[in-house]
KOLDODO-408742 format. One line per 4 residues: their letters; for each residue x, y, z of C-alpha. Coordinates in nm, 2 decimals. Example, Ala and Ser with C-alpha at 12.3 -4.5 7.8 and 13.67 -1.06 7.14 Angstrom:
residues 2
as> 1.23,-0.45,0.78; 1.37,-0.11,0.71;
This chain:
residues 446
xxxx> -7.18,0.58,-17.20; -7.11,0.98,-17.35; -6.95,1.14,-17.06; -7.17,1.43,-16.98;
xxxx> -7.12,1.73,-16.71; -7.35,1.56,-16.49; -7.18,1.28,-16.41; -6.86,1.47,-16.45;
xxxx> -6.98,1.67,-16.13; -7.08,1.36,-15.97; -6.74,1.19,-15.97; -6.58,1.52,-15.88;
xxxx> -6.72,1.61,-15.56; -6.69,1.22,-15.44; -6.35,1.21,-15.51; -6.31,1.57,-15.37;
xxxx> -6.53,1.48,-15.06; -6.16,1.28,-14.96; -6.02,1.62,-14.96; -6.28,1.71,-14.59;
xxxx> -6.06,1.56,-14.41; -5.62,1.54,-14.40; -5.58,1.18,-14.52; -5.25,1.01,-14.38;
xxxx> -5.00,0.76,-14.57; -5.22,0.44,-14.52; -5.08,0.12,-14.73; -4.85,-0.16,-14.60;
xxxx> -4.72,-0.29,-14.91; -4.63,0.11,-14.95; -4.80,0.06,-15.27; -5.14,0.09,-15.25;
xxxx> -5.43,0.36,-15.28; -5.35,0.61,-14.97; -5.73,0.55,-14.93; -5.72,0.25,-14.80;
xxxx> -5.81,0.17,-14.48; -5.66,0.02,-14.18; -5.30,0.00,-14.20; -5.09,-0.31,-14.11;
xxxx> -4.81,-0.19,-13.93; -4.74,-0.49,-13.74; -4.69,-0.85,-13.86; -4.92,-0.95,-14.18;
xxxx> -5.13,-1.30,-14.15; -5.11,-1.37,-14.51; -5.03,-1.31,-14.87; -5.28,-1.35,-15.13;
xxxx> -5.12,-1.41,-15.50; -5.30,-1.35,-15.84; -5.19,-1.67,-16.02; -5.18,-1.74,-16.36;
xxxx> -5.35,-2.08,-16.46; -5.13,-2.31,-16.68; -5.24,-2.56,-16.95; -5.20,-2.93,-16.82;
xxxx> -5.13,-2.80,-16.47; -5.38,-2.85,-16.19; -5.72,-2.70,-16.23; -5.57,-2.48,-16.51;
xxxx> -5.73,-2.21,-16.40; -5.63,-1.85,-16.29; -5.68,-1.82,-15.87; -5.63,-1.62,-15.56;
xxxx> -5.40,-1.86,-15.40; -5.36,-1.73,-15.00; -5.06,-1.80,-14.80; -5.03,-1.81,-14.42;
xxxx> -4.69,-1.58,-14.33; -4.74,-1.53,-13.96; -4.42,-1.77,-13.80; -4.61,-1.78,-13.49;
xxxx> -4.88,-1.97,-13.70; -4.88,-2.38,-13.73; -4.92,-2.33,-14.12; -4.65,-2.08,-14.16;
xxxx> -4.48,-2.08,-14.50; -4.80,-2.25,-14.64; -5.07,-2.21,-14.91; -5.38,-2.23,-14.69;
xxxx> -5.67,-2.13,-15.02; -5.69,-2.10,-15.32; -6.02,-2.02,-15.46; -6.05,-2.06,-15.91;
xxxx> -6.24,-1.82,-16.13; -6.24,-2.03,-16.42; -6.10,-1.99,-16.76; -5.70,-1.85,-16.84;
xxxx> -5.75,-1.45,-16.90; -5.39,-1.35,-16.84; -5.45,-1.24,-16.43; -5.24,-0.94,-16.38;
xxxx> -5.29,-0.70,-16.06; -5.53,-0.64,-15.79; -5.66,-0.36,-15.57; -5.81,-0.35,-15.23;
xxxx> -6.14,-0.14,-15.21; -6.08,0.17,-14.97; -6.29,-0.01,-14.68; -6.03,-0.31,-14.71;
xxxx> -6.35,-0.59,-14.76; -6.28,-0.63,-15.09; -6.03,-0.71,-15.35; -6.05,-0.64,-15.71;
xxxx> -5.83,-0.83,-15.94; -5.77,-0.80,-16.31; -5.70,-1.05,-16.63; -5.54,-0.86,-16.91;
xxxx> -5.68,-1.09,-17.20; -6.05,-1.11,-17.15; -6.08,-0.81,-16.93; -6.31,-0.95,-16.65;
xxxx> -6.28,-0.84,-16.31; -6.32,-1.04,-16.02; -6.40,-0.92,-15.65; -6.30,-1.14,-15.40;
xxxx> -6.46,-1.09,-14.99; -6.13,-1.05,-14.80; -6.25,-0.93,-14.47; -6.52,-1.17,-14.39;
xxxx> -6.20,-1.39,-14.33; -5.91,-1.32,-14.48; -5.78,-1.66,-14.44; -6.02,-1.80,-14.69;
xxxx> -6.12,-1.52,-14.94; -6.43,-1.58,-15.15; -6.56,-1.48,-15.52; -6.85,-1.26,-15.48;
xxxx> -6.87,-1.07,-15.78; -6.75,-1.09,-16.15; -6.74,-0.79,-16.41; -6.75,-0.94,-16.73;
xxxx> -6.89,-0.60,-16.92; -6.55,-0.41,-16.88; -6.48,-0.33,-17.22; -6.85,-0.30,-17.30;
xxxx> -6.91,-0.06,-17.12; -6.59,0.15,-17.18; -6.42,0.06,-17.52; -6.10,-0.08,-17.30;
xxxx> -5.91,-0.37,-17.30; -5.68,-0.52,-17.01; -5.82,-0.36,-16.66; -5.45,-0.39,-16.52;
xxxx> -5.40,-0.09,-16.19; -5.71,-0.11,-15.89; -5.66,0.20,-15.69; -5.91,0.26,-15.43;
xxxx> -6.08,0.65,-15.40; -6.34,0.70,-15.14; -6.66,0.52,-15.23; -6.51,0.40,-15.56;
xxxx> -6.27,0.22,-15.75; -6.04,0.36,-16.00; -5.91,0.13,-16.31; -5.66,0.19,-16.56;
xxxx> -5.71,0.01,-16.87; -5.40,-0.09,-17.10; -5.54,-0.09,-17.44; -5.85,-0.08,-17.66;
xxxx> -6.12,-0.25,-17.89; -6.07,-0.09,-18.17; -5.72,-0.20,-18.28; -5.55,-0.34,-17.94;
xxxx> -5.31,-0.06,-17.99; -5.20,0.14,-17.63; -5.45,0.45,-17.66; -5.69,0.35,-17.35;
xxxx> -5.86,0.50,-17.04; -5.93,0.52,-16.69; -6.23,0.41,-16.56; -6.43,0.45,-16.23;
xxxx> -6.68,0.20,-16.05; -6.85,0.29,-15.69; -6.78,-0.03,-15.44; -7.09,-0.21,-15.54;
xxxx> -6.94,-0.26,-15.88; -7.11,-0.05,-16.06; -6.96,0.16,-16.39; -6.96,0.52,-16.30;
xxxx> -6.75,0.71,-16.58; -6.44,0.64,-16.78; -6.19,0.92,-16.91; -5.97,0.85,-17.24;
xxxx> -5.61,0.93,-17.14; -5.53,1.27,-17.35; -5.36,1.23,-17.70; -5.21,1.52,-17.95;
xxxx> -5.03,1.82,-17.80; -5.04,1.89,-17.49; -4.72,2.20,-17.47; -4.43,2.06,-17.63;
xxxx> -4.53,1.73,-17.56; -4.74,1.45,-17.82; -4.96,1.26,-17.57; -4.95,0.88,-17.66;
xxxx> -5.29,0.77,-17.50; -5.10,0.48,-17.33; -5.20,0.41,-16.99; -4.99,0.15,-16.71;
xxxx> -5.02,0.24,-16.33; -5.18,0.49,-16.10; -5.07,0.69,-15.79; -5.23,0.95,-15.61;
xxxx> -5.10,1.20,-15.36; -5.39,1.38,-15.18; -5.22,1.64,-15.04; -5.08,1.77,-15.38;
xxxx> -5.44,1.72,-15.56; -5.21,1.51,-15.81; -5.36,1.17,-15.96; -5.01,1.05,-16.16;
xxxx> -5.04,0.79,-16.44; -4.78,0.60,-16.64; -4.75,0.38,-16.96; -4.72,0.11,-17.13;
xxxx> -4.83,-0.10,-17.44; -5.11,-0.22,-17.58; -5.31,-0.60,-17.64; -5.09,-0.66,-17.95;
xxxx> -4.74,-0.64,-17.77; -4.84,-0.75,-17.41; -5.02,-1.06,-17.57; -4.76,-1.13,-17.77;
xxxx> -4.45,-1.40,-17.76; -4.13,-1.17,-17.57; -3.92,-1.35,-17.82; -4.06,-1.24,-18.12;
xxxx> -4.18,-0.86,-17.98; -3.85,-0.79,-17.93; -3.72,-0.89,-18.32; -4.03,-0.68,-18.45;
xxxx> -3.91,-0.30,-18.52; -4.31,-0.22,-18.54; -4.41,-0.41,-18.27; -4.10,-0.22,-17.97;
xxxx> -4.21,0.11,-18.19; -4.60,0.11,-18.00; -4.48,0.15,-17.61; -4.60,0.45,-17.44;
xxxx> -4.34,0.77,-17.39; -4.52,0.96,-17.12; -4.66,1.03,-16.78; -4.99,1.24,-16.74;
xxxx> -5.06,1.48,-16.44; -5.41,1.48,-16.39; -5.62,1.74,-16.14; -5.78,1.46,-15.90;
xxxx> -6.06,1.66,-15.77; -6.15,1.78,-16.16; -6.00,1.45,-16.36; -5.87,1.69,-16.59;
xxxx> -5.54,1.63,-16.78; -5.25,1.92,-16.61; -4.95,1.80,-16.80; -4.85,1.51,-17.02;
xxxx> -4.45,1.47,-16.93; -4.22,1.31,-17.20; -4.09,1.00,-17.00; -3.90,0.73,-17.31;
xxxx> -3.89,0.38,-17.24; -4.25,0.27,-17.10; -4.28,0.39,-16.72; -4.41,0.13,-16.52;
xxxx> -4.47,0.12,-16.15; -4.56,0.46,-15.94; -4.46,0.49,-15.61; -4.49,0.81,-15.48;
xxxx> -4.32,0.93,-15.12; -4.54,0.85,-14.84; -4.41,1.13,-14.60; -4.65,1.42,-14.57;
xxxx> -4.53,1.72,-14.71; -4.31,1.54,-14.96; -4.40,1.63,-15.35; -4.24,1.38,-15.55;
xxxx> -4.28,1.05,-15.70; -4.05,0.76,-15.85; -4.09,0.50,-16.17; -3.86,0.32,-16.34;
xxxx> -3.86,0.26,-16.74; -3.84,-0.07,-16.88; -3.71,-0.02,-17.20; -3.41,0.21,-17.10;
xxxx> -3.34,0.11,-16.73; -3.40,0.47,-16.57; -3.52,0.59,-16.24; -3.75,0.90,-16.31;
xxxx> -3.84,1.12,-16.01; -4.10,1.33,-16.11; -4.17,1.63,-15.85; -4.27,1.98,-15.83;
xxxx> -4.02,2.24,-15.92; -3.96,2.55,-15.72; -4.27,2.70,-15.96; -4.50,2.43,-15.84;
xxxx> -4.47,2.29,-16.20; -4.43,1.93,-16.19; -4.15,1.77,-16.39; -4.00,1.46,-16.43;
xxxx> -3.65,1.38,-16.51; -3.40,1.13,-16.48; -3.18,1.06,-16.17; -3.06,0.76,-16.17;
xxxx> -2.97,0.41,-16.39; -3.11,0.03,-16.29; -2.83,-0.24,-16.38; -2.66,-0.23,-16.74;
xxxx> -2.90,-0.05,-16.99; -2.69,-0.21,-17.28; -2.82,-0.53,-17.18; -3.20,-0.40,-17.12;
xxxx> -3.27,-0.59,-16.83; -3.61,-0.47,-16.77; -3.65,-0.33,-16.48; -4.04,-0.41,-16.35;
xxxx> -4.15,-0.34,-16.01; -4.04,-0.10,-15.78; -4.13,-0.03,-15.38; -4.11,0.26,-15.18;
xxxx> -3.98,0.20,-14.80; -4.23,0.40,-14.57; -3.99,0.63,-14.48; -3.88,0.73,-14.86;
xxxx> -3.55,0.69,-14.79; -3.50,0.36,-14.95; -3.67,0.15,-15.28; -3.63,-0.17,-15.45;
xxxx> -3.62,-0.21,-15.79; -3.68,-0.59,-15.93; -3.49,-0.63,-16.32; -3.69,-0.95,-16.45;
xxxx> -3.44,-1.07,-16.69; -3.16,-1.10,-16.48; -3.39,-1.19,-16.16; -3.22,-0.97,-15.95;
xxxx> -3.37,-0.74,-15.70; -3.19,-0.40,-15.61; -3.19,-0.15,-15.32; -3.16,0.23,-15.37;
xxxx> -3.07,0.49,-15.12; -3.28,0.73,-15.23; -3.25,0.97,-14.86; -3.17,1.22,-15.17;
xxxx> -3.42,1.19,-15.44; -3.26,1.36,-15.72; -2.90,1.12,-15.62; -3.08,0.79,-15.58;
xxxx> -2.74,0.50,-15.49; -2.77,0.15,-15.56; -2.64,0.00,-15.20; -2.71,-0.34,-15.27;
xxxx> -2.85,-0.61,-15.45; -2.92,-1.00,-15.49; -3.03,-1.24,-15.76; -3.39,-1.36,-15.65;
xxxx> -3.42,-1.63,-15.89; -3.41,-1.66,-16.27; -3.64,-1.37,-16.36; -3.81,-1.20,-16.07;
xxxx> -4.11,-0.94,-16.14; -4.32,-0.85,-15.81; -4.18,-0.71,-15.51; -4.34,-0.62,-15.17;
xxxx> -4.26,-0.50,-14.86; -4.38,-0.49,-14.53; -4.47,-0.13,-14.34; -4.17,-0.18,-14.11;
xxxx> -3.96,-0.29,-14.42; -3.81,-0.60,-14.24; -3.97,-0.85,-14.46; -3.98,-0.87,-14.83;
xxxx> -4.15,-1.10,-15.08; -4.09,-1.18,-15.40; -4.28,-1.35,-15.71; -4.19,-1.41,-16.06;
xxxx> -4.47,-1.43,-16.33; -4.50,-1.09,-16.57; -4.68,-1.23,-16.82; -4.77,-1.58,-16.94;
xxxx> -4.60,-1.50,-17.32; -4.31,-1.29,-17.18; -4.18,-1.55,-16.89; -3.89,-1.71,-16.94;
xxxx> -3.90,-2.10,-17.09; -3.79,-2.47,-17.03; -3.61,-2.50,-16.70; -3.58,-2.10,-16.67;
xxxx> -3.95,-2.11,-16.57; -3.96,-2.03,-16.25; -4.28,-1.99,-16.04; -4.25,-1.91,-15.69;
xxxx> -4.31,-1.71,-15.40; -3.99,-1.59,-15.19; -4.03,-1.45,-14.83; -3.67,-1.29,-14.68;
xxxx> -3.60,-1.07,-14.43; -3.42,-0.74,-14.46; -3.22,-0.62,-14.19; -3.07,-0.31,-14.36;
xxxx> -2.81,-0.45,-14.49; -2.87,-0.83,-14.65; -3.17,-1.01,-14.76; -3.22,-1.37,-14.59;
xxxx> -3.49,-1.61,-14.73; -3.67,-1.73,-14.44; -3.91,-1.97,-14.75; -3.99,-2.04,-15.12;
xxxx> -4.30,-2.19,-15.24; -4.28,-2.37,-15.58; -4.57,-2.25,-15.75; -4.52,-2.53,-16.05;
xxxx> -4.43,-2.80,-15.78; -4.77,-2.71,-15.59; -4.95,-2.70,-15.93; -5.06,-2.32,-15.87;
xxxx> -4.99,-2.22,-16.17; -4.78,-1.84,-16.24; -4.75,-1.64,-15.92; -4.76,-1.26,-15.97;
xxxx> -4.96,-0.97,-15.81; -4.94,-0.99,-15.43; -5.16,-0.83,-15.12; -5.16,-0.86,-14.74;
xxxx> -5.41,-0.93,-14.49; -5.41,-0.91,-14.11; -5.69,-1.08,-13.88; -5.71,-0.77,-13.68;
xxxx> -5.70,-0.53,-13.95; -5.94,-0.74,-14.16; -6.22,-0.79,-13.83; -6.14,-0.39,-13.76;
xxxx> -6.26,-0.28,-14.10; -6.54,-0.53,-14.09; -6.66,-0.31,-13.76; -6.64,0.02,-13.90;
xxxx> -6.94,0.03,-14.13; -7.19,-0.24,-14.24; -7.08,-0.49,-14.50; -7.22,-0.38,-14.83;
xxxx> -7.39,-0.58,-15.05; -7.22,-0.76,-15.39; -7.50,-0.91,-15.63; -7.34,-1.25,-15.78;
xx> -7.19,-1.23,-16.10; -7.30,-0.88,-16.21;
């Protein structure tokens, strides 16, 4: 579909329409859309985990697998669903919708999208709607980020159908599923910067007007043995180099930021008033803050280094504590998780860290910070082989100073398949969301 002004003005004033009213910090995991509704600040019910199907192993299938993590429950520490969408198409991340019903997840490989009810009850989430169009309708390949707007859903894509290269796009649905528009991310010269087209994760911070994405590579390296990637000059030549600010209310390109080593994760600070954001490279084990100068021009530099960079540990996933004064940073090759100080932004300190397992790649937090999980799948031809295959999902508690694992579920063992992209849910949270507008309507298999 030709992106025309029409529809360009119809996206613009619902995403500005968020902009009515001030719109606090809300996300537990301190990761997702501040959009989203109902936050849990108390104890979360359960985890649900994106899971990558395995050949020979169960049902073979990807899955939402749901754990119960309240310790007051009977079934503490224990996979209570696990509902199969059929096939293996690389499941990757998920997104809540902004009314917290829904949860959008993502496969990287045949680029359908699967919405799962949440709310009805949380403890057993259900498949209500598959997008199997994605890159039919938009030209994209790998729907990876799901960040809620009001009314809407916002994707980024990770690559494209024309030569599964990194040039790719964002694209918007409203919460019935339906495509709304899609916007190529900008390429040439943008100032003294080339913009790459790559695309990874999003992050929004209202009160700036600022819509922040980062990047990463394309079908042809993500799908591709980690062994042999990283012996191919061409292949580690096609990672993306840059962040893009984008106007949110206009979904115009501000400024395209040089940023080397593929920027992954965005996490920006959740107190109001505060301007700046964090990511991490991959490729060159940096911790880029980018944040507005005293100009009001947004930059991003380096401020800090993750583990050894000689030994390119990779660092993956990052999270923010709620009160941006302290973020982890998981390094998958080494499996070790690590905890900034970061009460100075530009002087983030590694305080401590831990080896989670063999190679760790997901980390989440609670609001209140005192409990942190763990899981290790990145991606099905880049995990680690033989008997450094681990699968798991870790729960520990934080305390400030120590992690302490409270329980590990064996993903293999359990015959789950790869765990990766986690969410929470809360029984209160989930019924008081439920109450605050009717349940809208999800046609089967769109």
């Amino acid at each position: 579909m030709k992106f025309t002004p029409i529809r360009a003005s119809l996206i613009s004033v619902a995403i500005a329409a968020s902009f009515a009213v001030a719109i606090p910090a809300n996300a537990d995991e301190t990761c997702n859309s501040p959009y989203t509704a109902s936050l849990i600040k108390g104890q979360e019910d359960y985890v649900h985990v994106w899971t990558l199907g395995v050949k020979g192993m169960g049902d073979e299938s990807d899955k939402l697998v749901t754990v119960d993590v309240n310790p007051a429950s009977k079934d503490y520490g224990k996979v209570i669903s696990s509902v199969t969408v059929g096939g293996r198409g690389e499941a990757h991340h998920t997104g809540f919708s902004d009314d917290r019903k829904y949860l959008w997840a993502g496969r990287l490989d045949d680029n359908k999208i699967f919405i799962f009810d949440i709310g009805t009850n949380p403890a057993k989430p259900k498949l209500v709607q598959t997008i199997a169009d994605f890159t039919q309708k938009t030209g994209y390949v790998g729907p990876h980020t799901f960040y809620a707007l009001p009314g809407r859903m916002m994707v980024q894509a990770l690559s494209n159908d024309k030569d599964h290269g990194g040039r790719t796009g964002l694209v918007v649905y409203n919460n019935k599923g339906e495509f709304v528009e899609k916007y190529d991310m900008p390429t040439g010269k943008h100032g003294d910067v080339m913009a790459d087209g790559y695309g990874y994760d999003i992050g929004i911070n209202p009160q700036k007007n600022a819509l922040l994405t980062s990047s990463f590579t394309g079908w042809n390296n993500y799908m591709m043995d980690f062994g042999k990637m990283v012996k191919d000059a061409d292949a580690m030549k096609h990672f993306g180099n840059t962040m893009v600010m984008w106007d949110l209310k206009s979904m115009k390109p501000q400024k395209v930021m040089h940023v080397a080593g593929a920027p992954l994760e965005i996490r920006w600070s959740l107190k109001e008033g505060d301007n700046w954001a964090y990511t991490a490279t991959a490729l060159t084990s940096k911790l880029v803050l980018v944040k507005q100068d005293d100009k009001g021009e947004w930059q991003a530099k380096e401020v800090g280094t993750v583990g050894d960079p000689s030994k390119v540990p990779l660092p993956v996933d990052i999270s923010i504590t709620a009160d941006a004064k302290g973020l982890w940073v998981n390094t998958f090759l080494d499996g070790t998780t690590r905890y900034f100080d970061i009460s100075d932004p530009e002087a983030p300190k590694q305080v401590y860290q831990k080896v989670i397992g063999s190679h760790v790649n997901m980390v989440s937090q609670s609001w209140d910070g005192k409990r942190v999980y763990y899981t290790t799948s990145l991606l099905g031809n880049w995990d680690k082989k033989g008997a450094d295959d681990e699968q798991f999902l870790k729960l520990f508690h934080w305390d400030g100073k120590a992690l302490t694992e409270k329980f590990s579920l064996d993903f293999y063992k359990l015959k789950l398949g790869r765990a990766h992209h986690m969410k929470f849910s809360a029984k209160t949270v989930q019924a008081a969301a439920l109450s605050d507008k009717p349940q809208m309507s999800l046609a089967q298999n769109r």
